[in-house]
C-alpha positions in Angstrom: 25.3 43.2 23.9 26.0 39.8 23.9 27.2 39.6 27.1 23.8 41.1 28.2 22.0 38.6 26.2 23.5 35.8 27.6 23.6 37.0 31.1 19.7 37.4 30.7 19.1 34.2 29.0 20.9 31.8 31.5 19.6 33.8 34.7 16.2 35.0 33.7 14.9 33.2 30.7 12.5 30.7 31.3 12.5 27.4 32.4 13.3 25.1 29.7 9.7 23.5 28.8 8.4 23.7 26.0 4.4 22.5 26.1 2.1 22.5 24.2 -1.4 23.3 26.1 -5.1 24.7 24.5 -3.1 24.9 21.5 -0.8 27.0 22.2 3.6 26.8 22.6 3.6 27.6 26.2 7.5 27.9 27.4 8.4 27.2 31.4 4.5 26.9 32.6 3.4 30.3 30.8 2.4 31.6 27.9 4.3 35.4 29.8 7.7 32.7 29.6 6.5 32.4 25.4 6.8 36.1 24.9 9.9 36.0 26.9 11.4 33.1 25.1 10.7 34.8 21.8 12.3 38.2 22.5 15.5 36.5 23.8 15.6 34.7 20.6 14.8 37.1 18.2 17.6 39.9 20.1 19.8 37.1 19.6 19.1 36.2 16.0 17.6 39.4 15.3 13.9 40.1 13.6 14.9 39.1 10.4 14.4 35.6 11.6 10.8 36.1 12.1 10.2 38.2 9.4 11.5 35.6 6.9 8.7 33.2 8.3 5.3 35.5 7.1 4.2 37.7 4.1 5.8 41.7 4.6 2.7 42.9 4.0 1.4 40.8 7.2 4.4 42.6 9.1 3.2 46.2 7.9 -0.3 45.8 9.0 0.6 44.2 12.1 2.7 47.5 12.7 0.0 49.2 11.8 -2.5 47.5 14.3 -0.2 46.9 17.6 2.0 50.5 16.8 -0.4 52.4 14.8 2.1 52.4 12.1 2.1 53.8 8.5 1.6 52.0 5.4 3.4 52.4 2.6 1.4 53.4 -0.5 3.4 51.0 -2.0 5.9 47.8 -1.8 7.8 49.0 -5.0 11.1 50.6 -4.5 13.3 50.1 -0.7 13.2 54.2 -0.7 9.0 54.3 -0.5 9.0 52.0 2.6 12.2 53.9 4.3 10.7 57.0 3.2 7.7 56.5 5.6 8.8 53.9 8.1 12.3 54.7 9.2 11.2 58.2 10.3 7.9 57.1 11.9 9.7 54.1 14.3 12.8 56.7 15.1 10.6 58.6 16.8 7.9 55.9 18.4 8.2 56.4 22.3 8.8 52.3 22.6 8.5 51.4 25.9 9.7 47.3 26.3 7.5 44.8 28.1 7.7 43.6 31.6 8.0 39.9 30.8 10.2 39.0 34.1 7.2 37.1 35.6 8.1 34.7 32.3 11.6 33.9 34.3 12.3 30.7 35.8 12.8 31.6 39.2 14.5 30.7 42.1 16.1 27.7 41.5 14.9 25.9 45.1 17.3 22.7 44.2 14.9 22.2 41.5 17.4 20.3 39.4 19.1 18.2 41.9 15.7 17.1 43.5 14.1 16.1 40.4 17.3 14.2 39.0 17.4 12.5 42.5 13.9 11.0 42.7 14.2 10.2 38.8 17.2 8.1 39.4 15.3 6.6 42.1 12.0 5.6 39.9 14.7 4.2 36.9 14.9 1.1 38.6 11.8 0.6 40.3 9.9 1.3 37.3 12.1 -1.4 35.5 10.6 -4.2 38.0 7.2 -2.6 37.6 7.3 -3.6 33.6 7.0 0.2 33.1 9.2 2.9 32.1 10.1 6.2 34.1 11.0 9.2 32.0 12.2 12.8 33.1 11.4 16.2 31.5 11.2 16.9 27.9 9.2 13.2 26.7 5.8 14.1 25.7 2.4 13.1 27.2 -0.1 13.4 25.4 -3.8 13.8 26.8 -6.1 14.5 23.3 -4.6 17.8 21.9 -2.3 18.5 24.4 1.3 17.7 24.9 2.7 18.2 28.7 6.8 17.3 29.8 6.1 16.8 33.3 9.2 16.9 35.6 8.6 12.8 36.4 6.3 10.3 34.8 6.0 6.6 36.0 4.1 4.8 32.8 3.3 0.7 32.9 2.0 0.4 29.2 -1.8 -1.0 28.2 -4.0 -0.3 27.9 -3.9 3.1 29.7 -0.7 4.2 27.6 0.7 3.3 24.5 4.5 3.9 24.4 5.4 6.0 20.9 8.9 7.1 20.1 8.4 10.8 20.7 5.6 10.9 23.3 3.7 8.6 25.8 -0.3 8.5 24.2 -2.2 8.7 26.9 -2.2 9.4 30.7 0.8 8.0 32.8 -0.1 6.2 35.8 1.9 8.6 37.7 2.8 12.5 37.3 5.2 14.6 39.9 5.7 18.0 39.6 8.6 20.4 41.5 7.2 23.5 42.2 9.3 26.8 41.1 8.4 29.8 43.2 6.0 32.2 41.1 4.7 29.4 38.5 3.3 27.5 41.5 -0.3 28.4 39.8 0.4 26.2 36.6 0.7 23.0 38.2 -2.0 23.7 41.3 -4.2 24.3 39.0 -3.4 24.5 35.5 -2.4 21.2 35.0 -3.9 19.7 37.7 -7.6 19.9 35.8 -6.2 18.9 32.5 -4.0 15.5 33.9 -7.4 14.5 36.3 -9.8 15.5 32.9 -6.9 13.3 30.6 -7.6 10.4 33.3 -4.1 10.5 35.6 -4.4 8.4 38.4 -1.7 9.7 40.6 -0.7 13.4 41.2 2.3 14.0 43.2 3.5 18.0 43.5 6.6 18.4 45.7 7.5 21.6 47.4 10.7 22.5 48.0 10.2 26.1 49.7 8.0 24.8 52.5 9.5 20.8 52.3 6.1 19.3 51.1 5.6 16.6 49.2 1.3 16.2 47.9 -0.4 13.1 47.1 -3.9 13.3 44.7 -5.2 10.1 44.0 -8.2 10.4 40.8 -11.8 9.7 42.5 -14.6 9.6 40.2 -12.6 12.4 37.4 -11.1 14.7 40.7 -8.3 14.6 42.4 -8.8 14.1 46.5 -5.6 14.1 48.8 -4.2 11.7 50.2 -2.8 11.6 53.6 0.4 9.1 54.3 -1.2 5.7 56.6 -0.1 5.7 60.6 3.3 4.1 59.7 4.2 7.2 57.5 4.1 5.5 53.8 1.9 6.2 50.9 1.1 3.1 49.1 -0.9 4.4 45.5 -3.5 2.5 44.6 -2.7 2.8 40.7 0.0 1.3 41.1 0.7 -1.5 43.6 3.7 -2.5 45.5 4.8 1.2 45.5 6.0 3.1 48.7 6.6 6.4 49.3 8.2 7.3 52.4 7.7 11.3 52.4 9.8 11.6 55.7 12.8 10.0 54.1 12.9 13.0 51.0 14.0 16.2 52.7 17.4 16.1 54.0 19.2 18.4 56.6 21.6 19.4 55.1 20.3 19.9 51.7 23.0 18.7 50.1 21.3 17.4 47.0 23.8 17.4 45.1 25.5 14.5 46.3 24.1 11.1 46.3 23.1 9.9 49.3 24.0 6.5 50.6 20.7 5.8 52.7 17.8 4.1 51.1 15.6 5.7 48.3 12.7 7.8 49.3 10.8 5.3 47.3 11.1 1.3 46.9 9.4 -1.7 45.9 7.8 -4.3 48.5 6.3 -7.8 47.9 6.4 -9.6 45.5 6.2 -7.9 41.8 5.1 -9.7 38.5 7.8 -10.6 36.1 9.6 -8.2 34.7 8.7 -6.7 30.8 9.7 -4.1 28.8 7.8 -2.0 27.2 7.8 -1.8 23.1 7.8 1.4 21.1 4.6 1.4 19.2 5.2 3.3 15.6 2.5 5.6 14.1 4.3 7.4 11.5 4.3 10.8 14.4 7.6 12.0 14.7 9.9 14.8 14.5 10.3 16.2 10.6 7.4 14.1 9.9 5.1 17.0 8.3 6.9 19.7 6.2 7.5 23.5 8.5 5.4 25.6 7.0 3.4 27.5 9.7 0.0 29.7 8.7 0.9 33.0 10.5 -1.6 35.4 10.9 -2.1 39.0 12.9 -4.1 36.9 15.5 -2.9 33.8 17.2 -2.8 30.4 14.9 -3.9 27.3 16.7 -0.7 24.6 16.3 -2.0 20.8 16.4 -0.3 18.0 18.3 0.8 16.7 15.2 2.7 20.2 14.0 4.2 19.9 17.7 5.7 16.9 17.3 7.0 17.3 13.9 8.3 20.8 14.3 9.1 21.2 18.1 12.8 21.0 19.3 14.4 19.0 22.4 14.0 21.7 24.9 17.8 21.7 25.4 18.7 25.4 26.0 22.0 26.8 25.4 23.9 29.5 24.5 26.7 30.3 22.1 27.6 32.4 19.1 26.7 35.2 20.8 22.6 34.1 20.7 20.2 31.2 22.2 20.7 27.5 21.1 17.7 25.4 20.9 17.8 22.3 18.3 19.9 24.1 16.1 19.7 26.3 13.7 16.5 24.3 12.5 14.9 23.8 16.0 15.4 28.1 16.3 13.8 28.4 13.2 10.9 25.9 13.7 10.4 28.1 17.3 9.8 31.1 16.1 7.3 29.8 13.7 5.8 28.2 16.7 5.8 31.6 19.2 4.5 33.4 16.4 1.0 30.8 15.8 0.9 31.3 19.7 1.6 34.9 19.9 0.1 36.5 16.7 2.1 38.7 14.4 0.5 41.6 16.2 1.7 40.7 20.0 4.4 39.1 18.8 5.9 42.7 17.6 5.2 44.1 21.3 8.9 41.8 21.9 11.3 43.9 20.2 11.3 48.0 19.0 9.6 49.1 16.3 12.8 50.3 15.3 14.5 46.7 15.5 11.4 45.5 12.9 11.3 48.5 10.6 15.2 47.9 9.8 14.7 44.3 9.4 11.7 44.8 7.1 14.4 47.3 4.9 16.9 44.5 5.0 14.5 41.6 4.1 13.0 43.9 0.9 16.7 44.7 -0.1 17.8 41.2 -0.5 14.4 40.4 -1.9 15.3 42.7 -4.8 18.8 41.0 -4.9 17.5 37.6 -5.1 18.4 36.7 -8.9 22.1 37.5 -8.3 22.3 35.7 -4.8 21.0 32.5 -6.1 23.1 32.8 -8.8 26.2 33.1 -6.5 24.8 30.4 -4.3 24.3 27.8 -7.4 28.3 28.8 -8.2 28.7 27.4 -4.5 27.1 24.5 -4.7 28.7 23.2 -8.3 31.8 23.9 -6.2 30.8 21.5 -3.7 29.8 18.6 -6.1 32.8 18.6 -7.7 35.1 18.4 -4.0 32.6 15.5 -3.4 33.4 14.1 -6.5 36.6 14.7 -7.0 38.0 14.5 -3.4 35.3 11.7 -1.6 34.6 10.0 -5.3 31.0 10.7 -4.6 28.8 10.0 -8.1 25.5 10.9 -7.9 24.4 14.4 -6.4 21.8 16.8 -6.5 19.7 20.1 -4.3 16.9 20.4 -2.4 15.2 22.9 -0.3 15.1 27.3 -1.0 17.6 27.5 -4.0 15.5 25.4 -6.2 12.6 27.0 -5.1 10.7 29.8 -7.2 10.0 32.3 -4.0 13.3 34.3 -3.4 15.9 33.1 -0.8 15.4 34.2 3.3 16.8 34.3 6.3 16.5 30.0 6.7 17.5 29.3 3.2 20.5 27.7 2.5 22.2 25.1 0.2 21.2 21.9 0.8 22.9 18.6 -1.2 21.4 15.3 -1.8 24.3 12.6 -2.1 23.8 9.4 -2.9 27.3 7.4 -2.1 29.1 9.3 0.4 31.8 7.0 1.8 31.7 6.0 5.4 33.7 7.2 8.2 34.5 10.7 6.4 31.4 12.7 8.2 33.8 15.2 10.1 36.2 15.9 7.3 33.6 16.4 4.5 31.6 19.0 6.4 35.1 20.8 7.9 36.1 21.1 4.1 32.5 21.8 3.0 32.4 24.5 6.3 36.2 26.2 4.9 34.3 26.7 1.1 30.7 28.2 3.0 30.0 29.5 6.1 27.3 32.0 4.9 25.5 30.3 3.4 26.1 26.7 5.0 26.4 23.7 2.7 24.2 20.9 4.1 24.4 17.5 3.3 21.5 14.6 3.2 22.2 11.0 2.2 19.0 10.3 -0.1 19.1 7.1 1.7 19.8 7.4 5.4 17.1 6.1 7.9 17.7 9.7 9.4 16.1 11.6 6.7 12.8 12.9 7.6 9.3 12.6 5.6 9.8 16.3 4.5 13.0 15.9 3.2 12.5 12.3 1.6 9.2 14.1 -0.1 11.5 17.0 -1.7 13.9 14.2 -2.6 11.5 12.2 -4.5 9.3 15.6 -5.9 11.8 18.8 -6.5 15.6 17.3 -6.4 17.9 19.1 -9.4 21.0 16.7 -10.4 24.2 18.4 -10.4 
């Protein structure tokens, strides 16, 4: 199984972009690679992880909308909800979605073209005054947050620079085209970056060896056609050259970096060199508490929950299940796909077999919940005292599910508030704090680190218990 999964995931998951676009997660250009994303997760982590984010009576309804599914007369007793579920999904004829248009395609030297013409733009856009970023930084045009595959940005006052995201257009966008999501950036995001004010669209074709040039005319993108000497010089943004000739090579070896010039350069003479500032708004990752509004039908998600909540779209693999920002950044995902999705189309992902089990499990522990905290507060009095009596640590105290009234879930786990925790000891606090815990984990926040986030600094200051 996890063999499969993995095999799956690396060779047809989607492209790893995570967008947000009409309010919605959209994962590798479509909203067919969000239900895809999801299903991978959740076979990895299995439902559980979902179901721990919503109401179980949500979850029963939504069975009974997308599956027709019973309802339990009543949530009282494990046996009344096996009773009529487990022998009702057992025999649903499931049949699984066909969510492989979702995939990211042939590769086309994807990768190596867009980390070529990157490295080329670093530089230059250092002498512009500008920056030049690569996927996964944010620009944001009004509610909308798009990780284009190159941006070229020169500051005011068409962008402001923000630490997570670019507010505003960029003077320059460039897309690769995949094979089968070519519709999503001809089209797609072509009317939103000329409606969000773009000047320059470049979209480069690697199937047929095309590179495109729109330049923004009165709110529309016109083509451009490179001058008699074979350059395009963009108007928004002077003393820039592209020589289009120069990009596709022969051998397409990619790969390797080539020794001839770079497809694109500076000419003339260029004002004197700036750098941009980060501009701080108090809009960052962590900044507002997770706590997604799911609901049978799709949830709208702001730009400001997209920021706070969403992952560095760094996809990997291991533990026999997908990898995405952590075990928080998994979490914070599903909560996302499921807004996007709905409860009701988000069930379509998995069997109703796979979510009537986990709805069992999820009641089960709920019922256990009094003697599982009490094992987990036995953990972490275990914990403070190592700190204290191994590190010297003084001052501790817990945060987050365990101190909490609602009963522990899937996410919960134990998480400690020190306040003097001795430098350079990082790796052998958490290896000895690992060896006592691994189910649940023992997490630890320094009450005054700079890398604490709002959420957590508010539950230090509002619901911290000393230990």
């Amino acid at each position: 199984m996890t063999s499969n999964l993995f095999n799956e995931f690396i060779d047809a998951g989607p492209e790893a972009k995570l967008e947000l676009i009409e309010s919605k997660l959209i994962v590798g250009n479509t909203l067919v690679g969000s239900r895809l994303l999801l299903k991978q997760i959740l076979t990895g982590w299995g439902a559980r992880a979902a179901i721990a984010l919503a109401p179980i009576q949500h979850w029963l309804e939504a069975l009974r909308l997308t599956y027709n599914g019973p309802i339990p007369p009543g949530l009282d007793s494990t046996e009344t909800i096996a009773t009529t579920l487990q022998t009702w999904a057992a025999s649903f004829p499931y049949q699984p979605q066909d969510l492989l248009p979702g995939s990211r395609g042939e590769e086309n030297y994807h990768n190596p073209i867009r980390s070529y013409i990157s490295h080329s733009f670093w530089e230059i856009a250092e002498k512009l005054g500008g920056q030049s970023f690569s996927r996964d930084f944010v620009m944001r045009l009004g509610n909308n947050g798009f990780t284009p595959d190159i941006l070229l940005f020169l500051g005011p006052p068409r962008n402001t620079l923000r630490e997570y995201y670019l507010e505003g257009p960029a003077e320059m966008v460039l897309e690769v085209l995949r094979p089968g999501h070519e519709y999503a950036d001809r089209i797609i995001k072509r009317d939103y970056y000329a409606a969000g004010g773009v000047p320059e669209y470049i979209i480069l074709n690697p199937a047929r060896k095309e590179i495109e040039f729109w330049h923004l005319i009165d709110g529309k993108y016109e083509r451009m056609a490179p001058d008699p000497s074979g350059c395009y010089r963009p108007q928004s943004v002077p003393g820039l050259v592209f020589l289009p000739d120069n990009l596709w090579r022969e051998d397409e070896d990619w790969y390797r970096w080539p020794q001839d010039p770079p497809i694109v350069y500076i000419e003339g003479t260029q004002p004197e060199s700036r750098r941009l500032r980060t501009v701080e708004n108090g809009l960052d990752w962590g900044c507002l508490p997770f706590n997604p509004q799911l609901q049978l039908e799709p949830v709208p998600i702001s730009f400001e929950q997209y920021i706070a909540w969403c992952p560095e779209a760094k996809f990997e693999f291991w533990d026999g299940k997908p990898q995405i920002g952590g075990k928080e950044g998994i979490r914070n995902l599903i909560g996302m796909l499921l807004m996007t999705c709905g409860l009701a189309d988000a069930l379509k992902v998995l069997s109703p077999v796979e979510w009537v089990t986990a709805l069992l499990e999820t009641e089960t522990l709920r019922q256990q919940d009094a003697q599982r905290k009490a094992v987990w507060w036995d953990l972490a009095r275990q914990a403070a005292t190592l700190l204290r009596s191994k590190y010297g640590v003084t001052r501790l105290g817990v945060i987050g599910d365990l101190v909490k009234p609602e009963p522990l879930n899937f996410w919960s786990e134990i998480t400690l508030v020190v306040w003097d925790l001795p430098e350079r000891k990082g790796y052998e606090i958490y290896q000895d704090l690992s060896n006592l815990s691994k189910e649940p984990e023992i997490n630890l926040i320094e009450a005054e680190s700079k890398y604490a986030t709002l959420a957590q600094q508010q539950s230090i200051s509002q619901f911290l218990v000393e230990i």
